[in-house]
C-alpha positions as CSV (number, residue, x, y, z in Angstrom):
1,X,-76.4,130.7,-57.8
2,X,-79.2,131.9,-55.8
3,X,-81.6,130.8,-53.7
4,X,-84.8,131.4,-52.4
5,X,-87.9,129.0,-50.1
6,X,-90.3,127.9,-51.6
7,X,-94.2,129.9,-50.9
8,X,-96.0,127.3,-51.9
9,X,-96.0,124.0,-54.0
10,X,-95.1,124.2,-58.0
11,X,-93.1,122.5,-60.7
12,X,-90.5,124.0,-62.7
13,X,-88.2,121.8,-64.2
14,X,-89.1,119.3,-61.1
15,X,-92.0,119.7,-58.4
16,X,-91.0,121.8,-55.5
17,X,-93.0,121.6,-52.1
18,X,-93.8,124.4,-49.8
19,X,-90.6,125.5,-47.9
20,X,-88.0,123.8,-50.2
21,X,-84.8,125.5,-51.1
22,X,-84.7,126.1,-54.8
23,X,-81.6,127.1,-56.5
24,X,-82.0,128.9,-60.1
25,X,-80.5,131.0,-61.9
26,X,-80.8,134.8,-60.7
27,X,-83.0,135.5,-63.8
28,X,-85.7,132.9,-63.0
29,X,-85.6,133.5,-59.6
30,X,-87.0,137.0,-59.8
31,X,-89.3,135.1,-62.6
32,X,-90.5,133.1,-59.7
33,X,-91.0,136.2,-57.1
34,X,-92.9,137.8,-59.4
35,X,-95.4,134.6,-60.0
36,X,-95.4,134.8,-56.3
37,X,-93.5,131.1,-55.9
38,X,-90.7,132.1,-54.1
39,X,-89.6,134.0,-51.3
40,X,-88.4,137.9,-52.1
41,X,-85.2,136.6,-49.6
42,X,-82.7,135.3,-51.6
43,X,-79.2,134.5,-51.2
44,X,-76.1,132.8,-52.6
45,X,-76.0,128.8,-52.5
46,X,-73.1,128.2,-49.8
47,X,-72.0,125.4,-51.9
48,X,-71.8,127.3,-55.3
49,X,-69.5,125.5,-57.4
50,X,-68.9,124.7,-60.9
51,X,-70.6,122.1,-62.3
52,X,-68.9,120.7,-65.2
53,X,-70.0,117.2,-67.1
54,X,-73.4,115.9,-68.8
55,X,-76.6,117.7,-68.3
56,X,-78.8,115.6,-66.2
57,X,-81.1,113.2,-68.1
58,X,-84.9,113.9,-68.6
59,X,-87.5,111.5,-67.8
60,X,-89.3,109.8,-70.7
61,X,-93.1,111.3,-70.6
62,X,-96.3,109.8,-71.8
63,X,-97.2,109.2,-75.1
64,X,-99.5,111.9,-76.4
65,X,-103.3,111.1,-76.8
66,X,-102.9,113.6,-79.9
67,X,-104.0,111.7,-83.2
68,X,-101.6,111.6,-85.7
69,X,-101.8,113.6,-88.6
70,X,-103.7,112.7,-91.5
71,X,-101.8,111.9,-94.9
72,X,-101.6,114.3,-97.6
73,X,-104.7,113.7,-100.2
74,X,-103.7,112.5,-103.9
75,X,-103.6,115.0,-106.3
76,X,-107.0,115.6,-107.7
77,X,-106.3,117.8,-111.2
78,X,-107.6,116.3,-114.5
79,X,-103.8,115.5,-116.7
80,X,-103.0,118.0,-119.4
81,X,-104.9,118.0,-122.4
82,X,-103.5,117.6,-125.5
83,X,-102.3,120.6,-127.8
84,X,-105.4,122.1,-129.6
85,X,-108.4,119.9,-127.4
86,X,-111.4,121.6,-126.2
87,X,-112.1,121.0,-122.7
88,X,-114.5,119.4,-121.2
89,X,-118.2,121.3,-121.0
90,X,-119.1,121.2,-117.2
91,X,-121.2,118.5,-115.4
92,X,-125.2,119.5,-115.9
93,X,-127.3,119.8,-112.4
């Protein structure tokens, strides 16, 4: 996979200081050039090797300050009226 140093301090995936190595994928390298994160030098990681197994675990985050959603109102429609009934006459301002 390639790499590339680090221009300055970000967080993809995991905060990255200024003059780290990073190691991406070559897609999200150039991603980073263009955003101006990473050095245009890139090159292959001398340790490429296939990593086979679990994907690493993600750290639990905070609990959002959203509220939760309100729940759904009760219908509000008068029941059916009965076959031949007039309906009501409408309330008088």
């Amino acid at each position: 996979m390639p790499t590339a140093t680090a221009l300055r301090s970000f967080d993809h995936n995991g905060k990255y200081k200024k003059g780290d190595t990073v190691i991406f994928d070559a897609i999200t390298i150039k991603a980073l050039q263009r955003s101006g994160l990473v050095s245009k030098e890139t090159g292959e990681d001398p340790k490429s090797e296939v990593v086979t197994g679990e994907a690493p675990q993600k750290k639990p985050g905070k609990k959002s300050a959203a509220s939760q959603a309100a729940p759904a109102l009760p219908q509000l429609t008068a029941p059916p009226l009965p076959p031949g009934a007039l309906p009501p006459p409408p309330p008088v301002k």
